[in-house]
BALOBA-1460 file (C-alpha; in Angstrom, 3 decimals):
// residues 262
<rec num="1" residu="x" x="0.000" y="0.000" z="0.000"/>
<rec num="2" residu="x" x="1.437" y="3.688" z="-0.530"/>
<rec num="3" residu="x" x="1.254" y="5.930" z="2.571"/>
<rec num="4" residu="x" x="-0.504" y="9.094" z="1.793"/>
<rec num="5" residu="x" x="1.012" y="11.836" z="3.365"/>
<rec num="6" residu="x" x="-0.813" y="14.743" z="4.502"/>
<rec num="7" residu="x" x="-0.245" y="18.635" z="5.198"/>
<rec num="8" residu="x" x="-1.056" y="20.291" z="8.690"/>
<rec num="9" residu="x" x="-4.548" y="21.450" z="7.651"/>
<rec num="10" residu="x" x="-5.184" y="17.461" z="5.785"/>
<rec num="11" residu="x" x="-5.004" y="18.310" z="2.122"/>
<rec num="12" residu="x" x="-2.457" y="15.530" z="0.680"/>
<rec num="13" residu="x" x="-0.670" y="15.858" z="-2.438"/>
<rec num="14" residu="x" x="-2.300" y="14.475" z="-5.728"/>
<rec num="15" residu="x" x="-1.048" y="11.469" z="-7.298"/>
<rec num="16" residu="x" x="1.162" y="11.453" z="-9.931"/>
<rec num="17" residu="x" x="0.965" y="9.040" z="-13.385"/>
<rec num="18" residu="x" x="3.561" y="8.422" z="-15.617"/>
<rec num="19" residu="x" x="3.186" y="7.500" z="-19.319"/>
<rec num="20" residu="x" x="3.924" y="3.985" z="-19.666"/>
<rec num="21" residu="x" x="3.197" y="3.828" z="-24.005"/>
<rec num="22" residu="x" x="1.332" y="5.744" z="-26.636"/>
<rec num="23" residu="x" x="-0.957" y="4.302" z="-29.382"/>
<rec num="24" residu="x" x="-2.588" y="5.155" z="-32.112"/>
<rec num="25" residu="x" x="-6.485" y="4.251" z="-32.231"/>
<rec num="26" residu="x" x="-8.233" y="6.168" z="-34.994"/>
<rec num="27" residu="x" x="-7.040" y="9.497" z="-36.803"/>
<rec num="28" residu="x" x="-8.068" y="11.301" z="-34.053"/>
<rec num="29" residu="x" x="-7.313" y="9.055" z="-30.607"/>
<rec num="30" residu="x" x="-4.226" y="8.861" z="-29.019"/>
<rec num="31" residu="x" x="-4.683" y="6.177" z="-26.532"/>
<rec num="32" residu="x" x="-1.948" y="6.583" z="-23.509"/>
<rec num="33" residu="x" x="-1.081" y="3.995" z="-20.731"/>
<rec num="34" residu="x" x="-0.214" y="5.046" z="-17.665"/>
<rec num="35" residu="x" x="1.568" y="3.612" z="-14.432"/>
<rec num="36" residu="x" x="0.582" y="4.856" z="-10.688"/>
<rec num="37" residu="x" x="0.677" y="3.335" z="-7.471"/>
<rec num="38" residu="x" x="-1.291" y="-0.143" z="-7.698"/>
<rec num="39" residu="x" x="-3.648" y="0.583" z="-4.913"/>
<rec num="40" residu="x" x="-4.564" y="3.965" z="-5.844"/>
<rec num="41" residu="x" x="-5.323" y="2.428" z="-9.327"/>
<rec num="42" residu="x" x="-7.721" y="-0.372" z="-8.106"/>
<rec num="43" residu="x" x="-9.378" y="2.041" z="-5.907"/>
<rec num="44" residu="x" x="-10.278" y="4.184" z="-8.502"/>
<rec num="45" residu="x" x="-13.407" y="4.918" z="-10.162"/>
<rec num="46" residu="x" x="-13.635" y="4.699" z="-13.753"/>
<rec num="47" residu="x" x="-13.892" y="8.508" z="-14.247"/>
<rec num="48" residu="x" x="-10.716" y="10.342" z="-13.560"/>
<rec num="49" residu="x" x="-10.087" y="14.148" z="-12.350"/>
<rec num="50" residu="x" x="-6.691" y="14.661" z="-14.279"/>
<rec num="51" residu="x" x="-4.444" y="17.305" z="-13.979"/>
<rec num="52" residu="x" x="-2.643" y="18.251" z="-17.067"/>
<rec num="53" residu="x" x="0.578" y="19.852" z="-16.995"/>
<rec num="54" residu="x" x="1.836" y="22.076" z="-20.250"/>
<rec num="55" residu="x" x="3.598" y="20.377" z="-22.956"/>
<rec num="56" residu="x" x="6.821" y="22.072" z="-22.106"/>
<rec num="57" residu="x" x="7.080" y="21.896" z="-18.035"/>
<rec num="58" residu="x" x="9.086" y="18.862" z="-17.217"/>
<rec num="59" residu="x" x="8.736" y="19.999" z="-13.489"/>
<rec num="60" residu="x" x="4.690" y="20.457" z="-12.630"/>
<rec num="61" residu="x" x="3.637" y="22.314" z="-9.721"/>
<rec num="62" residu="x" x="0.798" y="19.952" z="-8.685"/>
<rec num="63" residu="x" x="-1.626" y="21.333" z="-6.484"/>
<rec num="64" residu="x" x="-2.814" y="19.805" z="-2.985"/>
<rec num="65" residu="x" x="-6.512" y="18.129" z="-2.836"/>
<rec num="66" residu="x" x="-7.868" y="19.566" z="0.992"/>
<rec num="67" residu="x" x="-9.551" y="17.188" z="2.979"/>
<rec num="68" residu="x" x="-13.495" y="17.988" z="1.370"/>
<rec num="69" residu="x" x="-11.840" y="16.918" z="-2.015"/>
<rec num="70" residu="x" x="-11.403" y="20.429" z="-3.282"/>
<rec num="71" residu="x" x="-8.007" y="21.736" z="-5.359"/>
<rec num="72" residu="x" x="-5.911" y="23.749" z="-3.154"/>
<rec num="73" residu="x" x="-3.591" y="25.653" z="-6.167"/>
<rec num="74" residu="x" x="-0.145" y="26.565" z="-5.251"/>
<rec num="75" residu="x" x="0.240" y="30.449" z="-4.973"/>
<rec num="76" residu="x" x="1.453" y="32.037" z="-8.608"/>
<rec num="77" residu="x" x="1.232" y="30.547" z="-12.444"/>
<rec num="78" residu="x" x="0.986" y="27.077" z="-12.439"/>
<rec num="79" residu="x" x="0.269" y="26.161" z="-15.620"/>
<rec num="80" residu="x" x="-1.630" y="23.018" z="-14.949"/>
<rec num="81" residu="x" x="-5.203" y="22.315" z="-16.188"/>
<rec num="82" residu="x" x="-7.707" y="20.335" z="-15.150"/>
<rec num="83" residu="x" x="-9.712" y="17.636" z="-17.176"/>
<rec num="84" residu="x" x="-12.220" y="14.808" z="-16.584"/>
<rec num="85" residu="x" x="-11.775" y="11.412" z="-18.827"/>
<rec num="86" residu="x" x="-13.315" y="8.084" z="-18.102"/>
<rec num="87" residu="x" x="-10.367" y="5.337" z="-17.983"/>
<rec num="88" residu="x" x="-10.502" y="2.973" z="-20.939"/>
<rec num="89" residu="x" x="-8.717" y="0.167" z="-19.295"/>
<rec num="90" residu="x" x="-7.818" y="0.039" z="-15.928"/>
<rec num="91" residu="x" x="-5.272" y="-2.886" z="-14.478"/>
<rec num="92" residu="x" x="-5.089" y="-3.008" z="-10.220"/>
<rec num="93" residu="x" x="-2.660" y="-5.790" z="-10.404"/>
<rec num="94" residu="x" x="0.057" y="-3.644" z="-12.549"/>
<rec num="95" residu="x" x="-1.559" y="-0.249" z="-11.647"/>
<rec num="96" residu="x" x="-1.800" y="0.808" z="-15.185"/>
<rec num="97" residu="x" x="-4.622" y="2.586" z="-16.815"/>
<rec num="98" residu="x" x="-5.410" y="3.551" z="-20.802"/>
<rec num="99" residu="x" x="-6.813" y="7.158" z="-21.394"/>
<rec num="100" residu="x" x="-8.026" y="8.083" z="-24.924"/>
<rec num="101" residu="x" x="-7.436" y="11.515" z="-25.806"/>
<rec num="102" residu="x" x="-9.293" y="13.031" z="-28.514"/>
<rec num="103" residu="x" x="-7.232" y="15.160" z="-30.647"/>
<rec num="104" residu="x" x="-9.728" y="18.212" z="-31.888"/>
<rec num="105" residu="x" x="-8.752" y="21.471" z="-30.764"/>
<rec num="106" residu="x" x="-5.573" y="23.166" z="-29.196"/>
<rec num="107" residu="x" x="-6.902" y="22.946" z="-25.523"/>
<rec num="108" residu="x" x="-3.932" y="21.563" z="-23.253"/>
<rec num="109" residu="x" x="-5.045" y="18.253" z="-23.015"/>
<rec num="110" residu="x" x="-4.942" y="17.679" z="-26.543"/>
<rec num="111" residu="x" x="-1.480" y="19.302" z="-26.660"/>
<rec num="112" residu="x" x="-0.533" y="17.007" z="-23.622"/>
<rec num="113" residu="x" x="-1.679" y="13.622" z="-25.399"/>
<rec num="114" residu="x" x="0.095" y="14.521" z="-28.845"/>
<rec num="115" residu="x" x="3.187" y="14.764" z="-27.046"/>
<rec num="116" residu="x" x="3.172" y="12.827" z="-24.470"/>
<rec num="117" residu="x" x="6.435" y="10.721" z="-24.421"/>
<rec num="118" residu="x" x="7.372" y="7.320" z="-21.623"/>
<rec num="119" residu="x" x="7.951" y="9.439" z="-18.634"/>
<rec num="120" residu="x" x="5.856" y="12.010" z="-19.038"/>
<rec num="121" residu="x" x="3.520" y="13.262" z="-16.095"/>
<rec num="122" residu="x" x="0.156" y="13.730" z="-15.534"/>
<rec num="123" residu="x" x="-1.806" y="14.589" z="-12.343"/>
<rec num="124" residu="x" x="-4.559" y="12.295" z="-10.926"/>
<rec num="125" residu="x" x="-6.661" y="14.703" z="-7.968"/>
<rec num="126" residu="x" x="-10.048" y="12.073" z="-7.783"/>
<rec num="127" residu="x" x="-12.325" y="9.776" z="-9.347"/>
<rec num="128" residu="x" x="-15.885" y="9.378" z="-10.000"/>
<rec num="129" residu="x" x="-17.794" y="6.965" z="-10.624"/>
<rec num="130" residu="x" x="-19.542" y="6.779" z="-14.489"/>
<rec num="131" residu="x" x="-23.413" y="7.433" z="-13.455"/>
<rec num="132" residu="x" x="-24.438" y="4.375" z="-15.051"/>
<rec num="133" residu="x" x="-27.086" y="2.155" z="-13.707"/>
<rec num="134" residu="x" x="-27.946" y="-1.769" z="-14.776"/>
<rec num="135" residu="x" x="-31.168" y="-1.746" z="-16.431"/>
<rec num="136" residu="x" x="-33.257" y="-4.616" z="-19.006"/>
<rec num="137" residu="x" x="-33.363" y="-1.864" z="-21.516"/>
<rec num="138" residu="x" x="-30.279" y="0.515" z="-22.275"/>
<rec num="139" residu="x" x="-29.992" y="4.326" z="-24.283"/>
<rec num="140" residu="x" x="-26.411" y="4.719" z="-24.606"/>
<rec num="141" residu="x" x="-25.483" y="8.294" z="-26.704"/>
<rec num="142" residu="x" x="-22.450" y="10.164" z="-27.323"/>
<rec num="143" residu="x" x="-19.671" y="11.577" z="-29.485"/>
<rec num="144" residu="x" x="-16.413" y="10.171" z="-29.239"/>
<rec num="145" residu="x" x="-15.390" y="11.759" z="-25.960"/>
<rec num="146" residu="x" x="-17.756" y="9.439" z="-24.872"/>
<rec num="147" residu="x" x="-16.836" y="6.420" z="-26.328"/>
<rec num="148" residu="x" x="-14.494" y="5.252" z="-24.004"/>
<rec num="149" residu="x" x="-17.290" y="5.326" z="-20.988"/>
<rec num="150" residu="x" x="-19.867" y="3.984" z="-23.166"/>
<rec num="151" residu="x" x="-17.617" y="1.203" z="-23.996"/>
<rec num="152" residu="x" x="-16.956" y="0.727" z="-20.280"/>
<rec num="153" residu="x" x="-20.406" y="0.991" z="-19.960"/>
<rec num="154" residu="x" x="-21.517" y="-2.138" z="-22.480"/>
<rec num="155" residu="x" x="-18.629" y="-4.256" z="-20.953"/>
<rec num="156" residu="x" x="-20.140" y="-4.451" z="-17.164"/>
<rec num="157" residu="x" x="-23.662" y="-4.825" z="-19.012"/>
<rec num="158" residu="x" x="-24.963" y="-8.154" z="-18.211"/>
<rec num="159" residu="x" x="-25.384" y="-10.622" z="-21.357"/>
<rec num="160" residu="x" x="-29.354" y="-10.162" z="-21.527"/>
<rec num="161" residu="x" x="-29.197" y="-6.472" z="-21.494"/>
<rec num="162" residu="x" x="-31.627" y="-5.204" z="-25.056"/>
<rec num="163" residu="x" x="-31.299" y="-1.754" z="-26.296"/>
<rec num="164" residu="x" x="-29.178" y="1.056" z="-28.774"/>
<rec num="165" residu="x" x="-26.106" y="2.747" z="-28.363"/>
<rec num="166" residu="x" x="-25.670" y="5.666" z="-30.857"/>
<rec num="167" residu="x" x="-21.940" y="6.807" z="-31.140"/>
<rec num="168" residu="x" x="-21.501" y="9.795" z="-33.042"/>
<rec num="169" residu="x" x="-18.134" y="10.615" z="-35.136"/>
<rec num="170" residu="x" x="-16.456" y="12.120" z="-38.066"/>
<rec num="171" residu="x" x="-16.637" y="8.898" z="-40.090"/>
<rec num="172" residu="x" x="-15.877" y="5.087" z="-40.599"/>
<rec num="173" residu="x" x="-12.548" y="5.527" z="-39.332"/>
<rec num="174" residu="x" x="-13.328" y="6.789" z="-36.291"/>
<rec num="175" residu="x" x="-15.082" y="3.855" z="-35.550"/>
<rec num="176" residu="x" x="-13.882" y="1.185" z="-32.876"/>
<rec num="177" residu="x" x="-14.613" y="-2.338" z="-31.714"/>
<rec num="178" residu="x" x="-17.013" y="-2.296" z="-29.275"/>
<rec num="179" residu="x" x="-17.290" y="-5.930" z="-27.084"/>
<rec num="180" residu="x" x="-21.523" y="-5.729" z="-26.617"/>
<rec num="181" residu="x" x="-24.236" y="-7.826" z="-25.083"/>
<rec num="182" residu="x" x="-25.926" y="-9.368" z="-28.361"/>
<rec num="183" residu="x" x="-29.017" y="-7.727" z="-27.665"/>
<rec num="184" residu="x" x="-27.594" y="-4.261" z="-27.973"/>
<rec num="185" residu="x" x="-27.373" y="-2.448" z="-31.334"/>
<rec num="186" residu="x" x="-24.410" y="-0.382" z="-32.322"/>
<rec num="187" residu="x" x="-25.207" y="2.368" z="-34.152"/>
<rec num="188" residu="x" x="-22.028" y="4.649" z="-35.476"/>
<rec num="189" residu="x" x="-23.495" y="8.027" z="-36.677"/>
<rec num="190" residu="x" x="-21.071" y="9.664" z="-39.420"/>
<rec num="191" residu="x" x="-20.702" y="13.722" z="-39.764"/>
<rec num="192" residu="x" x="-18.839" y="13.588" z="-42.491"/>
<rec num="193" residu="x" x="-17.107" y="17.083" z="-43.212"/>
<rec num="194" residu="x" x="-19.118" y="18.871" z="-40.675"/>
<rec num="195" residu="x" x="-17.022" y="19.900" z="-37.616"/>
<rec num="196" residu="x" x="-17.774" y="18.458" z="-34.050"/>
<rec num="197" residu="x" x="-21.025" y="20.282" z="-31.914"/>
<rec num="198" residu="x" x="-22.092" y="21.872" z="-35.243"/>
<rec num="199" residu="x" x="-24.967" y="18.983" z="-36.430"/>
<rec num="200" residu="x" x="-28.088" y="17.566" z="-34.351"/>
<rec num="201" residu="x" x="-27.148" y="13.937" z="-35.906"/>
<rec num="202" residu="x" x="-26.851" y="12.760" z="-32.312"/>
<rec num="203" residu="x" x="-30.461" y="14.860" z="-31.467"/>
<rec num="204" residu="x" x="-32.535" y="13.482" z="-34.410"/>
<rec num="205" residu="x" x="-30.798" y="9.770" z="-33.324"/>
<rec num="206" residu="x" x="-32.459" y="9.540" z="-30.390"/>
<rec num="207" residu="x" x="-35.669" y="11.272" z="-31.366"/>
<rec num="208" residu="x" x="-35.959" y="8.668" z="-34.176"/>
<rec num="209" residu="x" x="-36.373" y="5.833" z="-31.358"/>
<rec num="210" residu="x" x="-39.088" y="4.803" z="-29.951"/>
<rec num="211" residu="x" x="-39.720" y="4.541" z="-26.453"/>
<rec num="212" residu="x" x="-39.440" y="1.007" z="-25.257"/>
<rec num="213" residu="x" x="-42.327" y="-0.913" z="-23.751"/>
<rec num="214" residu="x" x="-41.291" y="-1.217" z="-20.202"/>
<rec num="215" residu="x" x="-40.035" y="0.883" z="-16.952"/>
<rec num="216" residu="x" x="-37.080" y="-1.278" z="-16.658"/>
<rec num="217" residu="x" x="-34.699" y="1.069" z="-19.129"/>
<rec num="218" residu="x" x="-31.797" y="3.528" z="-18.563"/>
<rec num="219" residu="x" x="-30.061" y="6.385" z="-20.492"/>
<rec num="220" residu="x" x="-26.814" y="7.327" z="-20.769"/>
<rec num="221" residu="x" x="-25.928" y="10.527" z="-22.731"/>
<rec num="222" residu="x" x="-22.832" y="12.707" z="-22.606"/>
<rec num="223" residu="x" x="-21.671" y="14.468" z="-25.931"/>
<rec num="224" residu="x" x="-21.904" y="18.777" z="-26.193"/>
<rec num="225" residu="x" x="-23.600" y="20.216" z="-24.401"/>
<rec num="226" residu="x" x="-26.126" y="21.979" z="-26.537"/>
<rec num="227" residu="x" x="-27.173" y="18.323" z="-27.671"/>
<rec num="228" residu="x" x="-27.001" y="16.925" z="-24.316"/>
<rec num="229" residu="x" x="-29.955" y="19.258" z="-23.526"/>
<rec num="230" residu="x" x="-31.916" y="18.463" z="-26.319"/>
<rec num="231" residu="x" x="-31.756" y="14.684" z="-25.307"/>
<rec num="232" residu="x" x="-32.417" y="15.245" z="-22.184"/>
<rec num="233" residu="x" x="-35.561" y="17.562" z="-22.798"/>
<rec num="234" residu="x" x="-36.565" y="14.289" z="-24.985"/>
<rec num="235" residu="x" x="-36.082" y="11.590" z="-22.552"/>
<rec num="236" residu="x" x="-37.447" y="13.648" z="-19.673"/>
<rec num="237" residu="x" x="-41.068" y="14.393" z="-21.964"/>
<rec num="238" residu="x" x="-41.614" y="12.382" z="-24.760"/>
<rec num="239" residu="x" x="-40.213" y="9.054" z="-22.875"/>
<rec num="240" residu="x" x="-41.070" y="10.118" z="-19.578"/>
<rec num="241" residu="x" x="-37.892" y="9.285" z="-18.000"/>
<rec num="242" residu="x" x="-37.139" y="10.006" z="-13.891"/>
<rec num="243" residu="x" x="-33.920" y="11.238" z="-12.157"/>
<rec num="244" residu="x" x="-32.964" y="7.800" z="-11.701"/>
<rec num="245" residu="x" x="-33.765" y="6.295" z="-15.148"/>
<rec num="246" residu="x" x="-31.312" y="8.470" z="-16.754"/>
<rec num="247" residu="x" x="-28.127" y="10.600" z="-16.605"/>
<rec num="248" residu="x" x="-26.816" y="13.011" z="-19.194"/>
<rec num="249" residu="x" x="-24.121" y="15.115" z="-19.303"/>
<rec num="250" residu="x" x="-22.177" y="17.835" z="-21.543"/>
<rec num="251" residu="x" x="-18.888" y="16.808" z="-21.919"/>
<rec num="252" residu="x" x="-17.824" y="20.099" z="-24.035"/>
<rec num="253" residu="x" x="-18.712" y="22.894" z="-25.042"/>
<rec num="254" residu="x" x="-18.522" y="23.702" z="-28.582"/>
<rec num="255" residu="x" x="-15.963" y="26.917" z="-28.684"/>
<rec num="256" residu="x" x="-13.857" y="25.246" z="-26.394"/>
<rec num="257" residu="x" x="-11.228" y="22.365" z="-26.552"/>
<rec num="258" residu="x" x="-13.228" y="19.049" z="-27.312"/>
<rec num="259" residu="x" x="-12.012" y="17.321" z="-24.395"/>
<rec num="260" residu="x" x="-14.794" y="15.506" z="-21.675"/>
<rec num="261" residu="x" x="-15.607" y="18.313" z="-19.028"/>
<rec num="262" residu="x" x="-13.268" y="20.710" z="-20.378"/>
């Protein structure tokens, strides 16, 4: 086990990954494989409050994480940002984890991921879990910042699980293997030329379906965030959907970097 040290008011310093391997997944993934301490990697949730230093500081100045779980920032520039991605692979025995970075956009965790060399740093301050729940019947939606949690997602699904999960992206080679239960259908949505956040392909998707004849169903939706609201208005009215049956979330914002909660 790694002792976790802590300050005189109880923050404790973050913990620190270090890049393992890069890969190549489509055009525009860059999967990376980090190492960190084996028990801090099992105990994690699947969605990960990185820390991203700039492409050119070999030296970060992490910040602390207080006892409440909030970032206490050292005093003066920094130059470290913070990011949510969902891990695609994690590994407690080895304490490695996968991270697919979408490469849109000059926002510093795309600038990060294209560089990122073995030894490089990154920042780990919490994790979440996904805000997935079992169900008979499963929505799954997003673009590919999602893909990685959606694939997460139809991995734990159990073999009798029915439903759709609609993955938006530029084109065919964007597109990934997805391990699914047989009775979900997987649905890759092309834009084509159009740039990411600027189509509804994603909206009209989903308000194509038709709602499916029992309670037992849940939806997952993260993509931008002008969409995300648009399928959420949808499941919330037309398919009558409670708090619990659902959870959707913007993972972008178009005019920003297109990177998950950045």
């Amino acid at each position: 086990m790694t002792a976790v040290v802590t300050t005189e008011d109880g923050s404790r310093p973050v913990d620190v990954l270090t890049v393992v391997s890069t890969a190549t997944v489509t055009p525009a993934v860059r999967r990376v494989t980090l190492r960190g301490a084996p028990d801090v990697v099992a105990a994690a949730g699947p969605t990960l409050a990185l820390l991203v230093p700039r492409v050119d500081d070999a030296a970060p100045r992490w910040p602390d994480v207080a006892r409440d779980g909030r970032i206490v920032w050292p005093q003066g520039s920094h130059g470290v940002s913070l990011r949510s991605y969902t891990a695609r692979r994690q590994d407690a025995v080895t304490g490695e984890l996968d991270v697919d970075f979408v490469l849109h956009g000059d926002g510093p965790a795309a600038a990060w991921a294209s560089a990122a060399v073995p030894g490089s740093l990154l920042g780990l301050a919490s994790t979440a879990p996904l805000g997935s729940s079992p169900a008979g019947w499963l929505l799954l939606a997003g673009d590919e910042t999602a893909v990685p949690a959606i694939a997460r997602i139809l991995a734990a699904a159990d073999p009798g699980t029915r439903g759709v999960a609609l993955l938006e992206v530029a084109g065919p080679a964007e597109e990934q293997p997805l391990p699914a239960p047989p009775g979900v259908e997987l649905r890759w949505l092309h834009r084509g030329g159009a740039e990411p956040g600027t189509t509804t392909l994603l909206v009209d998707a989903v308000a194509a379906l038709d709602r499916p004849g029992t309670d037992d169903v849940f939806a997952w939706v993260a993509a931008e965030s002008a969409a995300v609201r648009s399928v959420r208005a949808d499941l919330r009215s037309r398919w009558g959907l409670g708090r619990t049956q659902h959870h959707a979330i913007g993972y972008w914002r178009r005019g920003r970097a297109m990177s998950p909660a950045g």
